[in-house]
Each structure stands twice: as C-alpha cells, then as structure tokens.
C-alpha positions as CSV (number, residue, x, y, z in Angstrom):
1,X,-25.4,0.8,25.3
2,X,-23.9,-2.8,25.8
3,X,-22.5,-4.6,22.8
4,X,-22.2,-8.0,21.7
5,X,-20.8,-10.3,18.9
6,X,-22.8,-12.9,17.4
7,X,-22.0,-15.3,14.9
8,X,-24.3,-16.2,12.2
9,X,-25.0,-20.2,11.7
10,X,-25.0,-19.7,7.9
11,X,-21.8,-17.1,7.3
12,X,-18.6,-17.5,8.8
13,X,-19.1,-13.4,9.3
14,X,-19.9,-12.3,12.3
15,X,-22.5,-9.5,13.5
16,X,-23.4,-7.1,16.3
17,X,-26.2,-7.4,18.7
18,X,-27.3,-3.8,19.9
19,X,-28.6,-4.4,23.3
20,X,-30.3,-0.9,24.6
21,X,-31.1,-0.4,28.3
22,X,-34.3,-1.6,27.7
23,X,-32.3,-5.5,27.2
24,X,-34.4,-4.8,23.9
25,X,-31.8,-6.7,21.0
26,X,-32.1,-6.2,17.5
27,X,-29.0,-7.5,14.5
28,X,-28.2,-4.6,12.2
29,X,-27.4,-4.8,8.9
30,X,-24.4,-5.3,7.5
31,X,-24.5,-1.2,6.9
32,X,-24.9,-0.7,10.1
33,X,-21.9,-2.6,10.8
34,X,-20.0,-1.1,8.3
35,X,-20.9,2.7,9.6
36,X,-19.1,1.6,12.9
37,X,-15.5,0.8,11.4
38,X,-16.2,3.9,9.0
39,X,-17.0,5.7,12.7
40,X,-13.6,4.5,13.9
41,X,-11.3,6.3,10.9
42,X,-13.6,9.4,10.7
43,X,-12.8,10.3,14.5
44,X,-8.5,9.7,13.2
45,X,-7.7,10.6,9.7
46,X,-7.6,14.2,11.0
47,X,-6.7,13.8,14.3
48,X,-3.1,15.0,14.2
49,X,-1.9,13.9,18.1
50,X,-1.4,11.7,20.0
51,X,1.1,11.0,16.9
52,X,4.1,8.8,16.5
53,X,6.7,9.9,13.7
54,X,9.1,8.4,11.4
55,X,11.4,11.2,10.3
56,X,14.9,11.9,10.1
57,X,16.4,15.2,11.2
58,X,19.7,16.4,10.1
59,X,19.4,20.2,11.5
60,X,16.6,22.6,13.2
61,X,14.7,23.2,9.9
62,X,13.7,19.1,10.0
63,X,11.8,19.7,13.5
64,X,8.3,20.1,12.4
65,X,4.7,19.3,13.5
66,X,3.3,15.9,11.8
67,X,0.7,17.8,9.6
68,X,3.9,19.6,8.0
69,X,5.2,16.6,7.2
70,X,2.7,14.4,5.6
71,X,-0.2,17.2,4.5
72,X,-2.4,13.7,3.7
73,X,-1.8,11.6,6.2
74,X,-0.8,13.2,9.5
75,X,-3.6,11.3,11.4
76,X,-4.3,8.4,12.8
77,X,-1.4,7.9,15.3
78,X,1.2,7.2,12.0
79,X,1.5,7.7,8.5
80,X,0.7,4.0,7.5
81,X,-2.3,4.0,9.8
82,X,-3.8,7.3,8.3
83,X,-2.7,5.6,4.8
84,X,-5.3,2.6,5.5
85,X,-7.7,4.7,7.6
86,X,-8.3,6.2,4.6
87,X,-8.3,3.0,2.5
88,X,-11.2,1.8,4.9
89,X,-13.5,5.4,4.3
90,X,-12.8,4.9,0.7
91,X,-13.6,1.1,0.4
92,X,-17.0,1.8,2.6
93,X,-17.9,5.0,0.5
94,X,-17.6,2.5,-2.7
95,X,-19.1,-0.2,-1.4
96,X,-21.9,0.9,0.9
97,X,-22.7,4.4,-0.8
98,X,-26.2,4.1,1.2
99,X,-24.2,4.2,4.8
100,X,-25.1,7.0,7.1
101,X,-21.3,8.6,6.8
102,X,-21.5,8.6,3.5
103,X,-21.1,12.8,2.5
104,X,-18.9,12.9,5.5
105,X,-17.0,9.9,4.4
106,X,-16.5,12.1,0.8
107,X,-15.9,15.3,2.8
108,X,-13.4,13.4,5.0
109,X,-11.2,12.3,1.7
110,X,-12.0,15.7,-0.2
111,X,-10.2,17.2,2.6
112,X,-7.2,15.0,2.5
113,X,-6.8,14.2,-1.4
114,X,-6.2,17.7,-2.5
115,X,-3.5,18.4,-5.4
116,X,-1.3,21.0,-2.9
117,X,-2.0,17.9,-0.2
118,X,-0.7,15.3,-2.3
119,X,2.1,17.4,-3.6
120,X,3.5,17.9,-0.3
121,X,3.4,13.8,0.6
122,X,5.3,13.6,-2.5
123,X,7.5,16.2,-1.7
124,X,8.2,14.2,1.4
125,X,9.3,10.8,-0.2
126,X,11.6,13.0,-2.3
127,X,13.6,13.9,0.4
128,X,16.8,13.0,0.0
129,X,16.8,12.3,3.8
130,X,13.8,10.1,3.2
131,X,15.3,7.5,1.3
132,X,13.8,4.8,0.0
133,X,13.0,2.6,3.4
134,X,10.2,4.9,4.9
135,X,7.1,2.8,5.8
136,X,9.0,-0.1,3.7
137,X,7.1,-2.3,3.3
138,X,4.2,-2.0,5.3
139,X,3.2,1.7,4.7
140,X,3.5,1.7,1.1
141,X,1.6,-1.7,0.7
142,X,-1.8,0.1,2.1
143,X,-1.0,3.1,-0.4
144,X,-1.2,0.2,-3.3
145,X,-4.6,-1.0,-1.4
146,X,-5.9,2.6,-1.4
147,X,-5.1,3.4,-4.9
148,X,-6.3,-0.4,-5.7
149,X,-9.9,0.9,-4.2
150,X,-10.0,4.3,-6.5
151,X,-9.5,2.0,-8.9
152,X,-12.4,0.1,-9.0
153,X,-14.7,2.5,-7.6
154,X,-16.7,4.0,-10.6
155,X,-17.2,7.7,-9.1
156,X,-15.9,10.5,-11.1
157,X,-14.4,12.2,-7.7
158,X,-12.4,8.6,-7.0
159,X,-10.8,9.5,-10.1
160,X,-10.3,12.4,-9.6
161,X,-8.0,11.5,-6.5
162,X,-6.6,8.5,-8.4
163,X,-5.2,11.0,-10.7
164,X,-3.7,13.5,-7.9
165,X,-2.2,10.3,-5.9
166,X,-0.8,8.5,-9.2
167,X,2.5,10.4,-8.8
168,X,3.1,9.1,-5.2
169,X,2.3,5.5,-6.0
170,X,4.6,5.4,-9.1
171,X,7.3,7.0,-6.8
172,X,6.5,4.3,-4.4
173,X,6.6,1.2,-7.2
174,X,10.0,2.8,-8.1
175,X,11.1,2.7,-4.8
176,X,9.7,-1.5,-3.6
177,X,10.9,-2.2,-7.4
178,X,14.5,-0.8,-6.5
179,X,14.4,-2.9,-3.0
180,X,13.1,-6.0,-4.0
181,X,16.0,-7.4,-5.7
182,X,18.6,-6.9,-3.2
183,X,16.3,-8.5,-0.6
184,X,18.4,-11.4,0.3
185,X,16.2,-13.0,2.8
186,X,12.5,-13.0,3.5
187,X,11.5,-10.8,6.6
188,X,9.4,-13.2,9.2
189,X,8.2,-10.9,12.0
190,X,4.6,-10.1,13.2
191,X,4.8,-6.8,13.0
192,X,5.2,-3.7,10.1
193,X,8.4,-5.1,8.9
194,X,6.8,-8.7,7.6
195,X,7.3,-8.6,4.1
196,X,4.4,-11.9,2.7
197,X,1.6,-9.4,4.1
198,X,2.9,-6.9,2.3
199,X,3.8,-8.8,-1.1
200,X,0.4,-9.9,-1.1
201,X,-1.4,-6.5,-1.0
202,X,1.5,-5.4,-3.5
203,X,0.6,-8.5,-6.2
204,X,-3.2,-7.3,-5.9
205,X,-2.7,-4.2,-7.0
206,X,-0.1,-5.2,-10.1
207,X,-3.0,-7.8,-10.8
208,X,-5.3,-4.4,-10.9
209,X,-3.1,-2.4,-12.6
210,X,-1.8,-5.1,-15.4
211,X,1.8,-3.6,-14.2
212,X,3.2,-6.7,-15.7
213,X,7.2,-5.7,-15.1
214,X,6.1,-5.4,-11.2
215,X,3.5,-8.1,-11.0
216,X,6.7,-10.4,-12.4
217,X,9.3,-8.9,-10.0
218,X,6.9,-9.8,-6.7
219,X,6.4,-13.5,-8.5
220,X,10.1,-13.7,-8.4
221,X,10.7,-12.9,-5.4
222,X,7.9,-14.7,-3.7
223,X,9.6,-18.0,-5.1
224,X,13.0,-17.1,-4.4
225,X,12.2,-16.6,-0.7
226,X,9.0,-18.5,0.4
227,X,8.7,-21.2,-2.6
228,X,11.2,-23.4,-0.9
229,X,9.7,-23.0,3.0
230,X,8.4,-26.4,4.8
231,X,7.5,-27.3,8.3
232,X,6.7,-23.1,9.3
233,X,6.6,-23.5,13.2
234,X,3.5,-22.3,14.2
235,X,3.9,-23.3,17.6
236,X,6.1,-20.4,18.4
237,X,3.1,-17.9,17.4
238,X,2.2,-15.5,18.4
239,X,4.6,-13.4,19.9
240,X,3.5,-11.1,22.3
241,X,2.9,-8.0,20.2
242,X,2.0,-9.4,16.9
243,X,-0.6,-8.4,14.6
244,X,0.3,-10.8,11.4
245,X,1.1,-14.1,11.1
246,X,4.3,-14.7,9.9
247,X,3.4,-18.4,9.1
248,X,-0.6,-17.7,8.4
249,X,1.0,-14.9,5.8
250,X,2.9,-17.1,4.0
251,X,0.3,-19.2,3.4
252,X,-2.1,-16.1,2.4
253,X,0.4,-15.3,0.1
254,X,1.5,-18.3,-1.9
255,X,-1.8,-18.8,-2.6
256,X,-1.9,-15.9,-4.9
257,X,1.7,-17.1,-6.6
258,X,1.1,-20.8,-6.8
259,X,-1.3,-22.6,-8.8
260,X,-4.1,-24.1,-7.2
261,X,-3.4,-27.4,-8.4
262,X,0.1,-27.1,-6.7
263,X,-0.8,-25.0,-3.8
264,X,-2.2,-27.7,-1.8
265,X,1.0,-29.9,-1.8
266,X,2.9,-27.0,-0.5
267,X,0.5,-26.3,1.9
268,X,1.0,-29.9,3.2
269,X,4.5,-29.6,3.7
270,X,4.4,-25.8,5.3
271,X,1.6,-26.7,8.0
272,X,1.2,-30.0,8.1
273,X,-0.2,-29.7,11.4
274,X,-3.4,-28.2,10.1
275,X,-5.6,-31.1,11.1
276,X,-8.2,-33.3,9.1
277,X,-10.9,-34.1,12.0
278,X,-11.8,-30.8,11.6
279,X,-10.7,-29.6,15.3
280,X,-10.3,-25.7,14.8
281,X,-7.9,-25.6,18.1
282,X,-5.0,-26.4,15.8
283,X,-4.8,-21.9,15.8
284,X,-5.5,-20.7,19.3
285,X,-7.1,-16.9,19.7
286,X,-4.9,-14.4,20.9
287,X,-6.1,-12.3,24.4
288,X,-5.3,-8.9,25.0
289,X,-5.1,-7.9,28.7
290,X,-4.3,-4.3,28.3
291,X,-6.2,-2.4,25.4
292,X,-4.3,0.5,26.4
293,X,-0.6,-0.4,25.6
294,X,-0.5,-0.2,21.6
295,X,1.9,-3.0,21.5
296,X,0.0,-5.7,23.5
297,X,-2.9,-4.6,21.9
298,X,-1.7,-5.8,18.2
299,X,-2.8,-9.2,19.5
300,X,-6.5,-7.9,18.7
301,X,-5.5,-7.1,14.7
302,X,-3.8,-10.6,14.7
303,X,-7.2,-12.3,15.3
304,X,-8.5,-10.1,12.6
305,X,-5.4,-11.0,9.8
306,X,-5.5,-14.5,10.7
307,X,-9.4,-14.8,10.3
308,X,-9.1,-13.0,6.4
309,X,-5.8,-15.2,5.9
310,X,-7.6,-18.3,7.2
311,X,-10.6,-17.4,4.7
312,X,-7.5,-17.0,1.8
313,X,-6.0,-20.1,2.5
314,X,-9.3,-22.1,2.3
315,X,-10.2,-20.2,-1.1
316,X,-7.1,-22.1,-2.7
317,X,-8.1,-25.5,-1.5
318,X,-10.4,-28.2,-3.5
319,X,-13.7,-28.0,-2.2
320,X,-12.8,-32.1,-1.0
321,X,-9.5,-30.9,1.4
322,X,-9.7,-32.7,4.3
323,X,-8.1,-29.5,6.1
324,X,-11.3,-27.3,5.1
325,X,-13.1,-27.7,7.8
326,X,-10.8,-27.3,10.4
327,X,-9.1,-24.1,8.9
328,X,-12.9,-22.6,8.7
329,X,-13.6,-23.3,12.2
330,X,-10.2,-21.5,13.0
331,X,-11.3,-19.3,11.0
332,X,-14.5,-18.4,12.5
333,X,-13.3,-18.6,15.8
334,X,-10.8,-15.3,14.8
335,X,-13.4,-13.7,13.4
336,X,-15.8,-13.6,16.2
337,X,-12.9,-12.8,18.8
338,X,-11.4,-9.8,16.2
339,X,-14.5,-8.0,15.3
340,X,-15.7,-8.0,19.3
341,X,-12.6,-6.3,19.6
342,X,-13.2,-3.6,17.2
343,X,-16.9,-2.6,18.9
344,X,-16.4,-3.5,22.5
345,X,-14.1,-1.4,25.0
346,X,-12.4,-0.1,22.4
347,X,-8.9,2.4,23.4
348,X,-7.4,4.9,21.1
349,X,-4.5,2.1,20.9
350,X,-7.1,0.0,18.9
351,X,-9.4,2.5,17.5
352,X,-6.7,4.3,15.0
353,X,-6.5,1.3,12.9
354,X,-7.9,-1.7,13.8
355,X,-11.5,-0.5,12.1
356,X,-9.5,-1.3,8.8
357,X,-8.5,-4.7,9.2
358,X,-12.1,-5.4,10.7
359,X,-12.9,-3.6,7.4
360,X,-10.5,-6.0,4.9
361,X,-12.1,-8.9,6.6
362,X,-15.9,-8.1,6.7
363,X,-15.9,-7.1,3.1
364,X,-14.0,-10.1,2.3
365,X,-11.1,-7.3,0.3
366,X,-8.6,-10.2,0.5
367,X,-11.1,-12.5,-1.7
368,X,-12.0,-9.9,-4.5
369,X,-9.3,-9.9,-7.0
370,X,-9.4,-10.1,-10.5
C-alpha cells in the first residue's frame, strides 16, 4: 500500500490519500488518521528495547533492566518518549473514543497506570542519585501534558489514573519549581534541553490546574529570560539534529505570557524578517536523508513543532497582521512535509515518538487552552 500526503484547500491540516494496488484512492477521515499515530505508540509504550537510559550508577545494585527502573514508562526508546507516547493514546482515547484502537488504547494505559506501577516511577525520582535534573525539562514537561489530558477527559478510569499519577506530578512541580529560580540564563538549543518548549507546555497545565504559585513562577521567568530578546537569528536554523525551534519556540511561548495587544510589537522586533507579501519561504522545510540515524532524523519532528508553533504564533496576531499570511503558508508548508513523515517510510528512529507531535499538531493541542 503506497501513501500519500494531501493538503486540503480549505484547512491548513493536512490528510492521507490511501492508494491500494488497484491505484484505487480514497481520503479517510480524520479517525482514520488519527488511528495511524495511535498505531505508532501502541507498537512502543511496551516495547522495552532497543532502549536508551538515563541513570546513574553508583555500585552493582544500580545496573538494572529499563522496565526495573521506570515500571510506567520503560518503552518507547526513553523515558520522555514513553511519557508522551502515552500522552498521544490518552489524548486520542479522549478525543476520538469512536477510533478503531480504542479498548486497546484503554488496555494499553490500564497496563501502564497501575498504583504498584506508578509507585515505582515515583520511587525512582526519589532517588537520591536521581536528583532533581532527570528529564529536566523536557521529560517532565510531557508528564504535565499527560496529566493536563486526564484532566480534561471526563472518563471515570482517566481519573482514576489522574489520581495514581498526582503524586509524581507534584514531585515533579516541586522539583521545576526548585530549578527555575536559579536558572540564570535561558537554554536556546533544538533539542531536549530547550527550555521555551518546555515552559510553554508547563504554563498550560498551571492554566489547567489554577496552580497559581507555579503559573506566577513560569510568568516570571519567561520575562526575565525571553521578555527582553530582539533580532532571534533564524538564519542559523536549523541545526543539523534539531527537532524545535529555538527562535519559532520563543515565539510559541511569549505568546501565551504577553498580551495580545503587546505581543505583536514584540514579535516585530524578535523576527522582523517574517515577511508581509505573504512569501512563506521566509521558514525553509527541513530534509531528512537518513530516517535511520535518530539524530538526523529529529529534522522530521522539527517540521512538525514549527508547523503547531507557526499555527500559535498566528493565533496571537490581529486578524489585519500583514505577517498572517506568510506565517500560514510556512505554516502549511511544515505541516504537509511533517505529517508525510509520520506515515511514509517510517524507521523505528521516527516511529517511537514522532506519532505524538504529528498528534499535538493535528488535534491543534497547542490551541486548546483555557
């Protein structure tokens, strides 16, 4: 079965053309869609190896298998990918409860979301080996999407799991609440370690929550790093293993700290080479020439971020911005490369995680907040 991207004239989302051996071609529904990224974490979140662990081991009794570690989240390749993996099954299950995965979906995160299971992931972060950087700030940013989603969903069983991962995501506030103020400068990479990706996910779910005392601290220390930030230069992106934006980010996230009748002006001054003609080049789409080297193939998930960031950015805007259109055709243009990479010739590189940014972006995550 050959598959396709198409965009459709009156969305900037993007869908898939099925083509069958009979060149027969029919557009799914956006279920259909769905079920493929929900496809993607169901074949990981309990797939232990191939497996890459962050641990610290101070003797022979700290060597252990990754499902001994993290009884939750051992799949996936990593902790933080398992973390949104299950994020994405839990977003589909409460936003599409008619997809075809549905029971396994809620089989899936039975299985995971146990009390002795969660216990254990506690357990871990309590280490006192641990410390307080593991998964900072990446990791624990995707927890706070993932408890965000149990949140909303009205399903007595997503409470039920709220209530046994509660105890890991106030260890995990304690822990970014302790950092944050002895962050002395912002952290601009592409990669896990970007903190404007993650303070935005964070700010979501303290808008959620009403966790005013946090919601404050991430305002804070928004300003105090990014508020100030002009001229970003987007003409050194991407480096060659990014998945995020560090200047798109930005951008995504002082949107959610500034008001919109301010947040223009800034915008001005941090990209003023977004265009006014409405020439989406201004953001060229990343290529990935080997799907099979995990590093190189981050370039895939940074078509993906931009496109949702792109979407962010535009949402701030006055509906007269002369930089609308251009940033929508950017937009677009990421959108339509990122979700072809998520369905077509896909490697296990890709396929542990990037079925949850194609995820955030199709269900427009980014854009629902209270």
């Amino acid at each position: 079965m050959k598959i396709k991207v198409v965009c459709l004239l009156f969305s900037m989302s993007c869908g898939v053309v099925f083509a069958a051996q009979d060149n027969a071609t029919a557009i799914p529904s956006q279920t259909q869609v769905i079920d493929r990224f929900a496809q993607l974490a169901l074949e990981c979140v309990h797939k232990e190896y191939p497996n890459i662990i962050k641990h610290m081991m101070t003797s022979n009794e700290d060597v252990k298998n990754p499902k001994r570690l993290y009884p939750a989240f051992y799949g996936c390749f990593d902790w933080h990918s398992s973390v949104h993996g299950h994020w994405l099954l839990t977003r589909i299950a409460s936003q599409y409860p008619d997809s075809a995965h549905y029971q396994e979906i809620m089989a899936s995160l039975s299985q995971s979301f146990t009390e002795e299971n969660m216990q254990g992931e506690l357990a871990y972060f309590n280490r006192e080996d641990t410390g307080t950087s593991f998964e900072r700030p990446y990791g624990l940013a995707w927890f706070l999407q993932l408890t965000t989603e149990l949140r909303e969903w009205d399903n007595p069983q997503a409470k039920l799991w709220l209530k046994r991962l509660t105890p890991l995501e106030n260890k995990i506030v304690a822990n970014v609440s302790d950092w944050l103020p002895k962050l002395s400068f912002p952290i601009r990479v592409g990669e896990h370690s970007q903190t404007a990706f993650a303070f935005g996910l964070m700010l979501d779910w303290s808008n959620k929550t009403n966790n005013l005392a946090f919601h404050q601290l991430l305002i804070n220390t928004t300003t105090r790093l990014y508020a100030s930030d002009v001229n970003c230069p987007l003409a050194y992106e991407p480096s060659g293993q990014d998945f995020l934006s560090p200047c798109i980010a930005e951008a995504d996230l002082m949107r959610r700290v500034l008001p919109k009748s301010e947040y223009a002006k800034w915008l001005a001054e941090f990209l003023p080479s977004i265009p006014k003609n409405g020439d989406g080049s201004w953001l060229t789409v990343a290529t990935v020439v080997d799907k099979s080297d995990g590093k190189l193939a981050h370039l895939d998930g940074l078509n993906l971020s931009r496109a949702w960031m792109l979407e962010g950015i535009a949402s701030a805007l006055p509906d007269d911005d002369k930089r609308l259109e251009a940033i929508q055709s950017a937009a677009r243009k990421h959108h339509q490369a990122g979700i072809n990479s998520v369905i077509h010739d896909m490697h296990y590189m890709g396929s542990h995680w990037l079925g949850s940014f194609a995820t955030y972006l199709t269900t427009q995550r980014g854009l629902h907040q209270e």
